[in-house]
C-alpha atoms as one frame of an Amber mdcrd trajectory, in Angstrom:
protein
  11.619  30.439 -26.370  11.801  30.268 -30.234  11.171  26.302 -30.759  13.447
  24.105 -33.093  10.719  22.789 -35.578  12.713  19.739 -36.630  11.553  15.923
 -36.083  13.734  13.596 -33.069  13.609  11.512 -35.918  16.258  13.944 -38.647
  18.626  14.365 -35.184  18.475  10.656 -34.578  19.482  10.785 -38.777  21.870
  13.591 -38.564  23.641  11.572 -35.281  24.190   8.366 -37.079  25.930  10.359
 -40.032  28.218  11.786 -37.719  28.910   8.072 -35.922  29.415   6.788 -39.128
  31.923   9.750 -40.414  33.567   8.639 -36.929  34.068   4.792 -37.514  35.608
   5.787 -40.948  39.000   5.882 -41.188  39.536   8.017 -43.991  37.701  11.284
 -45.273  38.339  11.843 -49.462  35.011  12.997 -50.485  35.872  16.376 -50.935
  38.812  18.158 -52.986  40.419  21.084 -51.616  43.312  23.679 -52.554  45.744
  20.996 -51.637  44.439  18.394 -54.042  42.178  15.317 -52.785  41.743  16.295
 -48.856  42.517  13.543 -46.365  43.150  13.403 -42.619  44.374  11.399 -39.726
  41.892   9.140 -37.519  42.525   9.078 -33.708  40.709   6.775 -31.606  41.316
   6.963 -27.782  40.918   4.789 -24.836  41.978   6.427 -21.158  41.666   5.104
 -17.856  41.998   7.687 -15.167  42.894   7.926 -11.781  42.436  11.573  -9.919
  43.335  12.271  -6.521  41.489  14.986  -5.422  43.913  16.393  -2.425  46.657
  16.265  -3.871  45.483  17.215  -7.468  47.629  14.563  -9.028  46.112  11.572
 -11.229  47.382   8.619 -13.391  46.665   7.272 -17.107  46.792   5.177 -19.341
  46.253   5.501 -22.702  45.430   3.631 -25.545  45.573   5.632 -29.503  44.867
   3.559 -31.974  46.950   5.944 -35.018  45.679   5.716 -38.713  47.885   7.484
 -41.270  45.785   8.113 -44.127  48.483  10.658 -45.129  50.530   9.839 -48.645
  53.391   9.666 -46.724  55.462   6.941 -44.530  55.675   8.649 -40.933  59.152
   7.131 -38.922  57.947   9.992 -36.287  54.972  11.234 -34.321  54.396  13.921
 -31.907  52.046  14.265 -28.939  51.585  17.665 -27.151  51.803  18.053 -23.499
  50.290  20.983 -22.704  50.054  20.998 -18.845  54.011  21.423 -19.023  53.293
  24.733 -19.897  52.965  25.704 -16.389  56.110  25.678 -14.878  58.819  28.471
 -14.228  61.052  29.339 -17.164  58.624  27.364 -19.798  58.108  28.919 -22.864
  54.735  29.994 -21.961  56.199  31.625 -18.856  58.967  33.375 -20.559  57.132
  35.022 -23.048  54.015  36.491 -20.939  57.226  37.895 -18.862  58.622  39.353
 -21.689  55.634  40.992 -24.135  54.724  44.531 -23.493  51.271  43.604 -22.774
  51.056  40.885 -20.996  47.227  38.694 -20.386  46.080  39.865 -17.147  45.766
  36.343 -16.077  49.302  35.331 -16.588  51.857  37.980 -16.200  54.448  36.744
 -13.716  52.291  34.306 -12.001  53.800  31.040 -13.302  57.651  31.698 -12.687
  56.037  32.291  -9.252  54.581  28.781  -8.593  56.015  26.035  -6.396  56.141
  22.402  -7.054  53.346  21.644  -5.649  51.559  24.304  -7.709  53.031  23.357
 -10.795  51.518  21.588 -13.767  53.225  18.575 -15.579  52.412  15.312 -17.782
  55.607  13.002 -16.961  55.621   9.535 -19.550  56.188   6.511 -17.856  56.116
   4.326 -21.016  54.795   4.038 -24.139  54.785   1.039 -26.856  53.853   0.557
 -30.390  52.413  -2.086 -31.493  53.413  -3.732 -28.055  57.061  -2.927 -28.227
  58.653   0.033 -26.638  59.529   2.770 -28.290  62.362   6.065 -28.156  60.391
   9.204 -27.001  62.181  12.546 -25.225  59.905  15.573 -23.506  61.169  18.748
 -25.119  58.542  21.016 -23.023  55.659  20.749 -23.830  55.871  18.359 -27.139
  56.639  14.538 -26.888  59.011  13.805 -29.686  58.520   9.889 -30.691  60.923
   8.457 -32.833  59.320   4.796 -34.201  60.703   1.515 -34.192  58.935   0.967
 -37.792  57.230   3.826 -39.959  53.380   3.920 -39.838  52.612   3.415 -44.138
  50.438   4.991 -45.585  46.835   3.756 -44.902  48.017   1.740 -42.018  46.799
   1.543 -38.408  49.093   1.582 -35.210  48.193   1.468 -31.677  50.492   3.106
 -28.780  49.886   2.090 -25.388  51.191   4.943 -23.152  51.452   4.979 -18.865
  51.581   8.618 -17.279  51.747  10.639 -14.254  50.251  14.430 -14.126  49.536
  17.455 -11.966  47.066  19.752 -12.573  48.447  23.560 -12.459  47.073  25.870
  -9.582  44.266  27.587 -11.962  46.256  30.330 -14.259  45.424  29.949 -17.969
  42.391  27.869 -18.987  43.052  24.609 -17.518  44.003  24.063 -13.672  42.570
  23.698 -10.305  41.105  25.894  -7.514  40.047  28.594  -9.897  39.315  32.616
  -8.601  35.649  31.385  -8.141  35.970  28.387  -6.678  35.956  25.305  -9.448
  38.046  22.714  -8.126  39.439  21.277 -11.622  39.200  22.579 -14.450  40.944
  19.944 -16.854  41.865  20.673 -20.491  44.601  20.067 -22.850  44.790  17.664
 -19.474  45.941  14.629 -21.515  48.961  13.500 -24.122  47.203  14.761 -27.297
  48.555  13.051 -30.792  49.543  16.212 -32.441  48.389  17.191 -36.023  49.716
  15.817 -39.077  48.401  17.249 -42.777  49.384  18.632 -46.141  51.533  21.036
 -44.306  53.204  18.281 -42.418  53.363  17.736 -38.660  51.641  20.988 -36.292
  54.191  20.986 -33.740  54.099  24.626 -31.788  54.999  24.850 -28.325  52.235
  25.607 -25.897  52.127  29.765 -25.121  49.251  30.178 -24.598  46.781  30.558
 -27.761  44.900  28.245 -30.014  44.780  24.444 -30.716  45.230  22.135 -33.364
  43.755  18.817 -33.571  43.040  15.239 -34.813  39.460  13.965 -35.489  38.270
  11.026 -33.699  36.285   8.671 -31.210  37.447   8.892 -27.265  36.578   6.367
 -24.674  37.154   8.234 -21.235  36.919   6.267 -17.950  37.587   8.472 -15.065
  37.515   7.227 -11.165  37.000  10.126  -8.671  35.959  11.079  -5.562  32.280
  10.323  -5.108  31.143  13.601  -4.208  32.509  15.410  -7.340  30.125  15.973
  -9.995  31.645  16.160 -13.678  30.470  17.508 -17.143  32.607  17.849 -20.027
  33.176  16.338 -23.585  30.885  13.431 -24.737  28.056  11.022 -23.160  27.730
   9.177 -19.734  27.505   5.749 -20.275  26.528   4.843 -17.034  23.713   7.165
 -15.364  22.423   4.885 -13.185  25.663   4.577 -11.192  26.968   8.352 -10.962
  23.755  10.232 -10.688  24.398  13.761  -9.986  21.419  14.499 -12.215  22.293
  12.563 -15.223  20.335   9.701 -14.027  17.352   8.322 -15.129  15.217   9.515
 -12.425  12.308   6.534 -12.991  14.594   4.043 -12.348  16.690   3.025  -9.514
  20.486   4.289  -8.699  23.342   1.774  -8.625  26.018   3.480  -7.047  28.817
   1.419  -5.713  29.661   1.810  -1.872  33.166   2.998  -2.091  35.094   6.151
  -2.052  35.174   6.773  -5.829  32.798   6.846  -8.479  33.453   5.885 -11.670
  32.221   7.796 -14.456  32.276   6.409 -18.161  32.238   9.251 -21.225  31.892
   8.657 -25.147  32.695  11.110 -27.522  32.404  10.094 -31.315  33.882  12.425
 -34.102  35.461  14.702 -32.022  39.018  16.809 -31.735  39.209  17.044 -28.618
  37.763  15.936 -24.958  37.335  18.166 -21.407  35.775  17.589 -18.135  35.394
  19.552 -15.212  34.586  18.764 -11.829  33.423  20.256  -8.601  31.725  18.811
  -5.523  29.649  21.697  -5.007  28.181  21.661  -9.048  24.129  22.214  -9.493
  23.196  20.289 -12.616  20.136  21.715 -14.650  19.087  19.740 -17.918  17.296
  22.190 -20.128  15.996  19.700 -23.179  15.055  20.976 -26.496  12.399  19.999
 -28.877  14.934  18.216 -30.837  16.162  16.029 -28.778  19.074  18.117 -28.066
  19.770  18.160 -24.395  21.381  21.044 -22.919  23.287  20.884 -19.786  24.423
  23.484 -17.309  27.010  22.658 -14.065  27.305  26.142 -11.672  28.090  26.001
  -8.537  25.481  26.223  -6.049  27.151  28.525  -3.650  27.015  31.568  -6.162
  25.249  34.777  -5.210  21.191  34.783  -5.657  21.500  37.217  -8.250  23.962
  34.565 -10.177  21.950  31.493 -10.053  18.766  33.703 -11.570  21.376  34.647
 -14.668  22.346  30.491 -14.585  18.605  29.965 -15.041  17.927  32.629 -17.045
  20.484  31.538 -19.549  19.069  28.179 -20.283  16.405  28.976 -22.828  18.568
  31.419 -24.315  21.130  29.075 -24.980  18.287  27.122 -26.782  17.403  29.904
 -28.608  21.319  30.261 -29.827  21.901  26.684 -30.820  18.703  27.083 -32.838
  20.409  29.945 -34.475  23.358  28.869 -35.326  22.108  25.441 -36.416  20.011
  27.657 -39.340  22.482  29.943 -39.674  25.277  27.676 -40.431  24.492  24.572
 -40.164  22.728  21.746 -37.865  24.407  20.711 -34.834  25.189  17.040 -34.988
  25.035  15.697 -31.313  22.825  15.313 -29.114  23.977  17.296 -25.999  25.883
  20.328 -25.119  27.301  21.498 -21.485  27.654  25.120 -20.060  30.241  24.527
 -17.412  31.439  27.344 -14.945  35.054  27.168 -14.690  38.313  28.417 -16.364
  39.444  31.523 -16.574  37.350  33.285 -18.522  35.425  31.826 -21.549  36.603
  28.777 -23.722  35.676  26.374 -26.509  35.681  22.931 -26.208  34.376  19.938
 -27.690  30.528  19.638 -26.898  30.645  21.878 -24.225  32.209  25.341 -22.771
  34.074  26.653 -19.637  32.878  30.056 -19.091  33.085  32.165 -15.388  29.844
  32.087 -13.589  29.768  35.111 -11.788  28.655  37.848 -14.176  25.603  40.160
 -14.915  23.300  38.589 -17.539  24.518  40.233 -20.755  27.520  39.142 -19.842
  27.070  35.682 -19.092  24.398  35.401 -22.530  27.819  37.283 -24.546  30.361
  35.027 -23.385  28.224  31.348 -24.064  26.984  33.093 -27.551  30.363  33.533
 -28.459  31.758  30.016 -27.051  28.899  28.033 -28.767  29.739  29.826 -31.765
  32.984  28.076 -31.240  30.989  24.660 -31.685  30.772  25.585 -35.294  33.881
  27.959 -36.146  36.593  26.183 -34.954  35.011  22.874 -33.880  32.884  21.634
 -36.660  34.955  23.583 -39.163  38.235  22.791 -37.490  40.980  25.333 -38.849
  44.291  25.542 -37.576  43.631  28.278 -35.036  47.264  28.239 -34.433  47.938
  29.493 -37.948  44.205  31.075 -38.819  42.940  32.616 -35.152  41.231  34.932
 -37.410  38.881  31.967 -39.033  38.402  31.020 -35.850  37.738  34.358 -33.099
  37.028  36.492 -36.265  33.769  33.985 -37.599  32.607  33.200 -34.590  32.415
  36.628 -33.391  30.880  37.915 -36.755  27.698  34.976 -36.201  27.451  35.357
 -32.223  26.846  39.487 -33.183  24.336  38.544 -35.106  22.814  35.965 -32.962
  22.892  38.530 -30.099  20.937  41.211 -31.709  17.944  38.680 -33.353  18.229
  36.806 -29.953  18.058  40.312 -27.317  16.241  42.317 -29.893  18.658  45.132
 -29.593  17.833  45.998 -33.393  21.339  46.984 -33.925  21.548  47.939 -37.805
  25.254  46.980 -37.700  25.811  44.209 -35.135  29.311  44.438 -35.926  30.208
  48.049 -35.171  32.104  47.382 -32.444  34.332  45.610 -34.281  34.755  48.070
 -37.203  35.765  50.556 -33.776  38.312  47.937 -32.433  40.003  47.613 -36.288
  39.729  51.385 -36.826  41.692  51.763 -33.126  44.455  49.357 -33.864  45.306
  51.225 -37.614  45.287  54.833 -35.863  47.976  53.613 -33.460  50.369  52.059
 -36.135  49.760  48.745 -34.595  48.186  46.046 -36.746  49.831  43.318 -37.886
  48.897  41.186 -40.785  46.207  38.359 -39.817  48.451  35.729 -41.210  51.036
  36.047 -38.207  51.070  32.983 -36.458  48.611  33.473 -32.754  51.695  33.040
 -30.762  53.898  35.435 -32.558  52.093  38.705 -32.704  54.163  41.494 -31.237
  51.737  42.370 -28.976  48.239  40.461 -27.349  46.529  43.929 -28.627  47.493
  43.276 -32.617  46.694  39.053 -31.677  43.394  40.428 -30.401  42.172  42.994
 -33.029  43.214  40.970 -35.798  41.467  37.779 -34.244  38.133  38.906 -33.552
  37.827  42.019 -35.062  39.439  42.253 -38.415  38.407  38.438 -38.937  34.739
  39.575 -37.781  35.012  42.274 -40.821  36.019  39.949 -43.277  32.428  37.924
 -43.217  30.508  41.393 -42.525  32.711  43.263 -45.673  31.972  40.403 -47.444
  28.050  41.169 -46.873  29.092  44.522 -48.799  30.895  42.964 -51.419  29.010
  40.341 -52.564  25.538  41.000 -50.859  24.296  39.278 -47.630  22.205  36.813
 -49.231  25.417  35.062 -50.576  27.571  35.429 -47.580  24.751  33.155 -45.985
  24.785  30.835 -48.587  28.530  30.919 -48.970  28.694  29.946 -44.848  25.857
  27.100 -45.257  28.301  25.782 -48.396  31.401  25.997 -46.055  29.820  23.936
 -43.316  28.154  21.276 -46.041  31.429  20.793 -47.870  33.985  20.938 -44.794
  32.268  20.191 -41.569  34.436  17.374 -39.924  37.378  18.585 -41.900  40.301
  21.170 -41.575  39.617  24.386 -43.948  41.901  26.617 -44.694  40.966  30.468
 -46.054  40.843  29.226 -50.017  38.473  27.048 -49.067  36.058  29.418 -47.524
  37.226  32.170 -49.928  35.975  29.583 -52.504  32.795  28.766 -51.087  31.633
  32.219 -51.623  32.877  32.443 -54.730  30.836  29.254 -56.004  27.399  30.801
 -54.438  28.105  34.559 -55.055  30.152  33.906 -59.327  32.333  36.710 -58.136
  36.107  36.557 -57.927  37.530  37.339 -54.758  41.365  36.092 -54.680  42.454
  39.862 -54.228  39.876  40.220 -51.224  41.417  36.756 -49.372  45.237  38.598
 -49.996  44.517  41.775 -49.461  42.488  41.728 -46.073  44.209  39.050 -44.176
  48.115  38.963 -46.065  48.750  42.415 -45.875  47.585  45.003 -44.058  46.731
  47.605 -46.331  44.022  50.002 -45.533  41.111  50.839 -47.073  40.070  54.788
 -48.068  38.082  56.066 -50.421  37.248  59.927 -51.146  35.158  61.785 -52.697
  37.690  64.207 -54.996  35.356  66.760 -56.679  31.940  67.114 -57.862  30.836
  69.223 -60.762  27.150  69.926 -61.717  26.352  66.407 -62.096  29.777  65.013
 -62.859  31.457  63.117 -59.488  35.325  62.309 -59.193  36.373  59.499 -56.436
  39.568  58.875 -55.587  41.747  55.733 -53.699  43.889  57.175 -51.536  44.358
  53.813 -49.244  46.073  50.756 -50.930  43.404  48.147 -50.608  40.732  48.311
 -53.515  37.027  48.004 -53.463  33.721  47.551 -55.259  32.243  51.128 -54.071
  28.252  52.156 -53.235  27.765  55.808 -53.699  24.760  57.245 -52.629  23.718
  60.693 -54.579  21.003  63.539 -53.054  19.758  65.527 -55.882  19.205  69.055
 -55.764  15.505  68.463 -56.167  15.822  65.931 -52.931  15.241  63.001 -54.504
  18.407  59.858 -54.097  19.512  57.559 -56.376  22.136  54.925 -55.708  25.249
  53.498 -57.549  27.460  50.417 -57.561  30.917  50.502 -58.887  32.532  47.345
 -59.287  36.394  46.617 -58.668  37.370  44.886 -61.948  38.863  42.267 -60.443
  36.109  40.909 -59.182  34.234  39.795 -62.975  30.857  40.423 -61.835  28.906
  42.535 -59.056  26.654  41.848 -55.730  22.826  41.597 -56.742  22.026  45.287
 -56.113  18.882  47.579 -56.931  21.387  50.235 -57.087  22.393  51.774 -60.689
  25.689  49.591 -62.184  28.239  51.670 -63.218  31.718  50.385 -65.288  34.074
  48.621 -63.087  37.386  50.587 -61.552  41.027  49.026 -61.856  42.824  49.049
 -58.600  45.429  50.385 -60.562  43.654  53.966 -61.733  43.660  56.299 -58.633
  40.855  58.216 -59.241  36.994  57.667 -60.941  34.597  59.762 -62.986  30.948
  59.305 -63.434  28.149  61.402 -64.389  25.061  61.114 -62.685  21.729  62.384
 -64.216  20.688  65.112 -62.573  22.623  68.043 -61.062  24.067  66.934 -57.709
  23.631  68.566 -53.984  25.508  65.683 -51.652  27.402  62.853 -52.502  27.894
  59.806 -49.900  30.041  56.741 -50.364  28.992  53.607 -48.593  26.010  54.307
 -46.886  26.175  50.658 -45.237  29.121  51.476 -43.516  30.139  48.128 -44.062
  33.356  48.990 -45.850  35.727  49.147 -43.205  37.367  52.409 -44.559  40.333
  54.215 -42.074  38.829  57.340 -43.013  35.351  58.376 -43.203  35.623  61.826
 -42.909  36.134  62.358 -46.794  33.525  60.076 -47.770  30.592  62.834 -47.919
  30.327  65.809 -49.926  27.926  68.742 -50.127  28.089  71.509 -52.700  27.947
  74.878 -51.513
């Protein structure tokens, strides 16, 4: 295992910046494209009571609300995801209705009975200690205050509920295809978002999240021979056990039915649990004081337990890599959990399926840790941005896969330039600023996700070099981590490390969806024409093969951009977007002409991008 050289002593450091960015109420260090940034606070305190044979449980809730907005608020808005899964909801409705339906869902929730259903019903809820007007429209609680929150000021709502968790079907729910007995996310009445685009109100189909940084207190009572992992830290070892214990000391468990199990999460958007009673725990603790944890169940095949253990100093090895890729994870634990439905990101920990080869098991946590950075720690409206979300973090778990399984893969990313290049060819793509749940089809959602939002970090490595990409991703994480960026600001990060401009590149790759192609017109003796046939511009690398066999290489910057990557290559004058073609000479008399060796530019058509004089 590659070992994290860092002292206990800079984690204990790097852990008390995050508590402290988690008692704060306000965030205004740091101006964005909407003017001096600032963000709501959430702070929650649950009390939960699960019933493990009927799958039902009770809450109450606690939010203590801080509007650091500008604005007076006379409403608020929690989600209510779990009411997703009924017939006829919204979610329902539209799986039955797209032309390509997920797998998962198709018709399965108009299918299920009430006892199969999944629901969050609101007994009460008070501000302040006086009750207030709130109606369920789906799966959005629409709160209408008896006094507007002002600006700067702090509110508390004390809510009662009743819920069912959802047979298993998307995500969250219970009695999943392998096994898990609860899976439980988006399980709770979540404070919706409220920013500089005002409130973040979309009904739950079945895509990404949006969320409000802050500190969650989670008691949970439960049957005593459950075992849970989630979101956050036990606070009381000694009287669950189930491997979190301190093994030198004594157990205190209670004699009755239920345990009791006490989680903190500070500085968080989110918190998840699962539960099973038939969960192995491993602890796999790294140098840094990091401990990693993994729940499986203990009933899987020989040959999946090996891949469980397997995984565990892998993982290590990808939180190392990520933490110097990006930037240093700030807690001090992090849970594999088998579960869900598939593989999905939550905060300080992951629900992935358990039974799968080990490549496939090592793909699916690379790319859900990944998560932990692009999406979590850099928390972008996935709802509005999927693309800064599935598109980053598949561009840095590549990468992480190849150093990590040596495949020595000179483009990590290929397979993402084939899933971007299959979408165009079948007239198909839609533009990456679609909203995740409006996308025609879950094909155009999924190639513009992950792979067109994988190509705009790995085209950027062709633009403006791959040093500054890297520097331009540390500088995102430093100046937003704990924060809500939006594309400018990550477009703007790389433009402050790499001097070049790059407002066309941000509008034309994920606005539009204008292709990219680039040919090589003529070539005469030593003088080369290049034409744009495809709309999008480009800075272009053209490699030349002399007739005496030796190579020289060229850069030709897009005018737009006011400077040019650091490059050993020859710099040639710049191209306007707006002049179709390009002549140069080059210096001796010319057998083959290639443009973008790299294949990093993700151009539709690659067959007219070499030449060879006859």
């Amino acid at each position: 295992m590659k070992k994290i050289v860092i002292l206990i002593a800079s984690v204990v450091l790097i852990a008390s910046c995050a508590a402290s960015k988690s008692n704060s109420s306000t965030t205004t260090n740091v101006a964005t494209n909407n003017g001096n940034y600032w963000q709501q606070r959430v702070k929650y305190t649950m009390d939960i009571d699960m019933d493990v044979k009927n799958y039902q449980y009770k809450g109450v809730q606690k939010l203590v609300y801080t509007n650091n907005s500008p604005d007076e608020l006379t409403h608020v808005y929690y989600h209510l995801y779990f009411n997703a899964f009924q017939p006829n909801s919204q979610m329902d409705i539209r799986s039955r209705n797209i032309m390509d339906p997920d797998g998962r869902v198709k018709d399965r929730i108009s299918k299920l009975s009430p006892s199969e259903i999944g629901y969050i019903k609101v007994n009460s809820l008070k501000q302040n200690g006086a009750s207030v007007s709130y109606e369920t429209v789906g799966t959005i609680l629409e709160v209408k205050l008896n006094q507007p929150i002002k600006s700067g000021e702090s509110v508390t709502f004390d809510m009662n509920f009743d819920a069912q968790v959802p047979k298993q079907i998307r995500r969250s729910g219970r009695n999943n295809k392998e096994g898990v007995a609860l899976s439980m996310t988006q399980w709770y009445p979540k404070m919706a978002e409220y920013d500089f685009e005002g409130w973040h109100t979309p009904p739950y189909i079945g895509r990404e999240f949006h969320s409000v940084w802050g500190d969650f207190d989670v008691t949970l009572h439960i049957d005593k021979n459950f075992v849970v992992g989630g979101s956050g830290y036990v606070q009381n070892p000694q009287e669950v056990g189930h491997g979190y214990e301190d093994k030198t000391k004594p157990l205190k468990r209670p004699n009755t039915n239920k345990l009791t199990w006490h989680f903190t999460a500070p500085n968080v958007h989110d918190f998840t649990w699962a539960a099973d009673p038939d969960y192995s725990h491993d602890i796999f603790k790294m140098t840094n004081g990091i401990d990693l944890h993994f729940l499986y169940k203990k009933n899987l095949d020989a040959k999946y337990i090996e891949n469980w253990k397997k995984l565990q100093s892998k993982t290590a090895e990808m939180m190392t890599f990520f933490s110097d890729y990006v930037g240093q994870y700030p807690y001090k634990q992090y849970s594999v959990i088998q579960g869900g439905d598939g593989g999905m990101e939550y905060a300080m920990c992951t629900l992935i399926t358990g039974k799968r080869s080990f490549g496939s098991l090592f793909g699916v946590t690379a790319h859900e840790l990944a998560h932990t950075w692009f999406q979590f720690l850099l928390a972008t409206n996935e709802s509005k941005h999927p693309w800064m979300d599935e598109g980053f973090t598949s561009y840095i778990s590549a990468k992480a896969g190849n150093q990590i399984l040596k495949r020595g893969r000179k483009n990590p990313h290929a397979g993402s330039y084939r899933g971007y290049y299959g979408i165009v060819s079948r007239s198909m793509e839609e533009s990456l600023s679609t909203h995740a749940d409006r996308y025609n089809t879950n094909y155009a959602y999924g190639t513009a996700s992950y792979s067109k939002g994988a190509i705009f970090l790995a085209q950027l490595e062709y633009v403006i070099g791959k040093e500054n990409v890297i520097k331009g991703l540390k500088k995102y994480f430093n100046d937003f981590s704990f924060k809500h960026p939006t594309p400018n600001d990550v477009k703007r990060s790389m433009e402050k490390v790499s001097g070049i401009h790059l407002d066309w590149y941000l509008n034309e790759w994920t606005q539009t969806t204008h292709t990219i192609d680039y040919g090589i017109k003529s070539v005469d003796g030593s003088s080369i024409t290049l034409e744009r046939i495809g709309q999008m511009p480009m800075p272009v690398d053209v490699e030349i093969t002399y007739t005496d066999g030796s190579k020289e290489q060229f850069n030709i910057p897009l005018r737009m951009m006011r400077g040019h990557k650091s490059t050993s290559a020859t710099i040639l004058k710049d191209w306007t977007w707006a002049h179709p073609t390009y002549t140069f000479k080059a210096s001796k008399t010319v057998k083959s002409v290639e443009i973008d060796p790299s294949k990093l530019m993700a151009d539709i058509n690659q067959t007219n991008n070499t030449f060879e004089v006859k």
